[in-house]
C-alpha positions in Angstrom: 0.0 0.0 0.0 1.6 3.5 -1.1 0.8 6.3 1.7 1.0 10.1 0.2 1.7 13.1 2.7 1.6 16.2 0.8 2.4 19.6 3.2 1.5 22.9 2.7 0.5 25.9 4.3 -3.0 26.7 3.1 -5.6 24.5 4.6 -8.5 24.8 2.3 -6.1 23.7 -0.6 -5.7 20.6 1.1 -9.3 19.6 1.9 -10.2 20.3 -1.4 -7.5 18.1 -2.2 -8.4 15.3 0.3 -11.7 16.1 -1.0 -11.2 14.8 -4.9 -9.5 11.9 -3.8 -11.4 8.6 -3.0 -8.9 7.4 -0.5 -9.0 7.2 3.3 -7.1 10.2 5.0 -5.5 12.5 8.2 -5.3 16.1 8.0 -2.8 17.3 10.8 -2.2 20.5 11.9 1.1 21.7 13.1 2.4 25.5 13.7 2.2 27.5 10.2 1.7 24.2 7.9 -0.6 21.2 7.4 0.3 17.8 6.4 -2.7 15.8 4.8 -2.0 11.6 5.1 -3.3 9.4 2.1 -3.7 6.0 2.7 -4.1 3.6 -0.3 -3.1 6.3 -2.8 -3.1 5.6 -6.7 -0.6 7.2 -8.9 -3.7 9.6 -9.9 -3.8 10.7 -6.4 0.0 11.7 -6.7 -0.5 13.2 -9.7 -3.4 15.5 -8.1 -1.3 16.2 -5.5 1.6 17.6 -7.1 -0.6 19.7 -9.2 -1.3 21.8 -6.1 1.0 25.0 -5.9 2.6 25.5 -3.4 2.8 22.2 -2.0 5.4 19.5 -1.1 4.7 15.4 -1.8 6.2 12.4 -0.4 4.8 8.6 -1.7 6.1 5.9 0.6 5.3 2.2 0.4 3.9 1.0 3.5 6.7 -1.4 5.2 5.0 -2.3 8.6 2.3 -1.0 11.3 -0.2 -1.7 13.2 -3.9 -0.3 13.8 -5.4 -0.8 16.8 -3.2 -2.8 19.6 -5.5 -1.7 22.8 -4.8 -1.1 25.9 -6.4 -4.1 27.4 -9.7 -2.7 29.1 -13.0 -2.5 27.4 -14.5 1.2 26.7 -16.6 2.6 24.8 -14.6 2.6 21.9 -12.8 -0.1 22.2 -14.1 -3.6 20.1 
């Protein structure tokens, strides 16, 4: 699975990137900039992406994670 991150400084630009794109995503916010994570992400997607001025893309090829590992007491929200 290829994961995109594409930084920038102007929010909206970024939703209404995330927004075109029919992949799963994060949209962090950190001081001044905003990094929007794409999960799944085609080569259309990074296409898209590096079409937005002002921007900066990374693809990476997912290696190794893991979701959900818990914490070992029921919640709410966990399954």
């Amino acid at each position: 699975m290829r994961v995109l991150f594409v930084e920038g400084k102007e929010e909206g630009a970024l939703r209404a990137l995330a927004g075109e794109l029919s992949h799963p995503y994060w949209l962090l916010a950190g001081e001044g900039v905003f990094l929007l994570q794409v999960f799944g992400a085609s080569e259309e997607a990074a296409a898209k992406a590096q079409g937005v001025p002002g921007v900066r893309v990374w693809a990476f090829r997912l290696q190794d994670g893991v979701v959900y590992r818990g914490c070992g007491k029921k919640s709410a929200t966990s399954p």
